[in-house]
C-alpha positions, 0 to 999 in steps of 0.5 A: 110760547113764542107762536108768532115765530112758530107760524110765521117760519111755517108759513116760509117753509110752506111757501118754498117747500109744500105743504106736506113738508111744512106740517111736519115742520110746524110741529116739530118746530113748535113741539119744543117751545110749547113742551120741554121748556119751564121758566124757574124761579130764578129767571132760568129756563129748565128744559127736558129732552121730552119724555124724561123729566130731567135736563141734558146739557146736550140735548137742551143746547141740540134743541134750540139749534133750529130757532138760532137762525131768529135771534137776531130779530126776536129779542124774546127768543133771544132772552129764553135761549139766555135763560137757558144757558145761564141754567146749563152753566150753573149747571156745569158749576155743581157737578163738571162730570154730571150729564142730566140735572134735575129741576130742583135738587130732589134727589131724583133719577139714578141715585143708585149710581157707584159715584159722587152723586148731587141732589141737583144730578139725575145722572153723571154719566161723563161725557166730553160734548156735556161740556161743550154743548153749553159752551157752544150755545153761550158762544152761539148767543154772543155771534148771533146776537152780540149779547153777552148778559149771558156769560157771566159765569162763562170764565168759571165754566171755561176754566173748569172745562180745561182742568178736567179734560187736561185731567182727563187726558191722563184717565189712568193716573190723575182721575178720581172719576169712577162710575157703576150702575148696580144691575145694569140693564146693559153693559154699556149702561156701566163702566169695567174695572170698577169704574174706571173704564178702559185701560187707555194710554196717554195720546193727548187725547181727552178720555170719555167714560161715555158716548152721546148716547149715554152708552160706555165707550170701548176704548176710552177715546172717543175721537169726535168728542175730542173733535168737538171739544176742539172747535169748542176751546177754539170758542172758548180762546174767541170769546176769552179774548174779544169779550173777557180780556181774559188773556190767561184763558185765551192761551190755556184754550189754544193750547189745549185745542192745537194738543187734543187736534194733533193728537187726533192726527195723529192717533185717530187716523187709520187705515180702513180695509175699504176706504183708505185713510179714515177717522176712528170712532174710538181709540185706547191710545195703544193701537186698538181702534173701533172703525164704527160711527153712532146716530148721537152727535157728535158723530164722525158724520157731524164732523162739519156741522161741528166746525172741525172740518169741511164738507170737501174734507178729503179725510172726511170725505172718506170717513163719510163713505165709510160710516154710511157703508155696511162696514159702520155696523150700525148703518142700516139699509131696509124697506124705507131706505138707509141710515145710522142707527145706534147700539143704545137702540134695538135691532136694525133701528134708524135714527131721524137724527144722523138722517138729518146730520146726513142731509146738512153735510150731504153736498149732492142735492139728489141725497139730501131730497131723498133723505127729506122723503126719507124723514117725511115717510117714516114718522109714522103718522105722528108728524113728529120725529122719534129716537129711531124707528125700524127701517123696515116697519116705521110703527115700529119706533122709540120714543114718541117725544124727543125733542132733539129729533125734532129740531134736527130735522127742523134744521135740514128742513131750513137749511133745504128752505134756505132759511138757515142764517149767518151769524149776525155778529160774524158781520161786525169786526172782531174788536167790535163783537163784545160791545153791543 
């Protein structure tokens, strides 16, 4: 699928960055074209995240990330991304807390779960950024290309997205959402207290049950899933108003941003005994903080590429120092170099993943190559990324097929080549962005 594309961004890349580069380039970039993707019935693309047969609404919108930069010149790209994000909203439809979905309602997955399960649903592990993935690439499709075919159920969506995280903005009182796991392989793999979670308190935060890594948080707020879900309304309130005319939706978007973004200010800063001022992982609302950061994104390390802040941040900035530090538990420095890594993974694993977030918010031109050797010399031979591998034995990995890695570093990769591309859209005055 779509190899003219494939060979003709390798060459590019060959040609600005040699040839070892580009071979493990050529392979990840073609690896989620040629394997996670099958066109349904309906005209939809269902896509798996590689090695397990079910689709995330995160990671189906993380893989498509590298291949945005060629919308605008390749009409057949841009219709199979449309064909995936018409899937992930119909998705968001049947079940607004469910994270993976199924290709046909089978039945299959965790069908064990303590919860309100769907034959359409592998897994309803709520998540803030399972809502805002699909946002994000509905959003995206429309920048780049002006197309809005698209996004005819996009109101629908939005709309859902804005009654449960308000709902979930009061966990403790409002929610009906509960979650257990019978015999869980991990405890992160369930939720305390009979499914409810953490006790949390109300901030204006929006409660999370789980991470990105599909692990159970700590503290209930996890602080860049609401960053996220910021930048997200934000897209929301844009498209509402530019394309929709959709007022009521504009406002409800806005608001709810500027409430989850002040409260971030105000209940997910604290004091770092090393770093100063900086961004907690997770907050219960009542004064326990968890100063950690996590490989999955959104991660505090994402906060940039997410669109919540910028590069020179100064509260990011320290933020950034902190989490890849030895004060982040779960950053990691061995014989292969350093990274974040995750407790959803064994020991003293690093994942490709927060390299490559590391290298596209790094300013230092010295960080970013080193990260690049870094990536090129811990595939093990595969020529293609994992979910982790051990820092100091890179045979020792997870996952040999996983297709976000894969296309986080065919990201850093075009952003090192320059090939990353602006929006087209962004080039057109905002009246105009809904008429093509």
């Amino acid at each position: 699928m779509h190899a003219d594309l494939v060979g003709r961004v390798a060459q590019q890349v060959e040609d600005r960055m040699g040839s070892e580069v580009a071979a493990v380039f050529a392979n990840c970039f073609a690896n989620t074209l040629s394997t996670t993707m099958t066109t349904m019935p309906d005209g939809t693309t269902f896509m798996v995240t590689g090695d397990i047969p079910a689709m995330w609404l995160r990671d189906s919108t993380a893989q498509l990330t590298p291949y945005l930069h060629f919308l605008a010149d390749d009409p057949g790209l841009a219709d199979t991304v449309a064909s995936v994000s018409r899937r992930q909203l119909e998705y968001v439809m049947i079940d607004p807390y469910a994270n993976a979905f199924n290709r046909a309602p089978d039945g299959a997955g965790h069908t064990d779960d303590h919860t309100e399960m769907s034959p359409w649903v592998w897994e309803r592990k709520y998540e803030i950024d399972s809502l805002c993935y699909p946002i994000r690439l509905a959003f995206d499709l429309w920048e780049r290309t002006g197309r809005t075919d698209h996004l005819d159920r996009f109101a629908e969506v939005a709309t859902v997205a804005i009654d449960l995280w308000t709902v979930e903005q009061d966990h403790e009182t409002s929610s009906t959402y509960r979650f257990e796991r019978p015999d869980p392989l991990l405890p992160s793999d369930t939720l305390v207290r009979d499914g409810l979670g953490p006790v949390t308190a109300r901030t204006g935060l929006t409660w999370s049950a789980f991470r990105p890594s599909d692990d159970a948080t700590t503290l209930g707020f996890n602080v860049p899933g609401n960053a996220f879900a910021v930048t997200e309304l934000r897209h929301v309130a844009l498209l509402a108003a530019v394309v929709l005319d959709d007022d009521q939706l504009t406002r409800r978007a806005t608001a709810l941003a500027d409430e989850i973004d002040a409260a971030i200010r105000a209940h997910g800063v604290v004091d770092h005994p090393e770093h100063g001022e900086v961004l907690a992982y997770e907050v219960d609302g009542a004064g326990e903080a968890l100063l950690m950061d996590d490989a999955n994104v959104p991660s505090l390390l994402s906060l940039p590429m997410l669109g919540w802040c910028d590069r020179d941040d100064a509260l990011y900035r320290r933020t950034r120092a902190a989490v890849l530090s030895p004060t982040n538990p779960y950053w990691f420095s061995g014989a292969t170099g350093s990274g974040i890594g995750s407790p959803h993974t064994p020991g003293r694993n690093v994942w490709p993943i927060a390299l490559a977030v590391q290298g596209l918010t790094a300013t230092d031109a010295d960080e970013r190559a080193g990260l690049l050797r870094q990536l090129c010399a811990t595939h093990a031979g595969t020529q293609l990324m994992h979910e982790s591998f051990d820092v100091d034995e890179p045979t020792g990995y997870t996952r040999p097929w996983f297709s976000w890695a894969n296309a986080m570093f065919c990201e850093f990769v075009l952003d090192l080549a320059g090939l990353r591309t602006a929006p087209a859209a962004l080039s057109a005055p905002v009246s105009d962005r809904g008429a093509r």
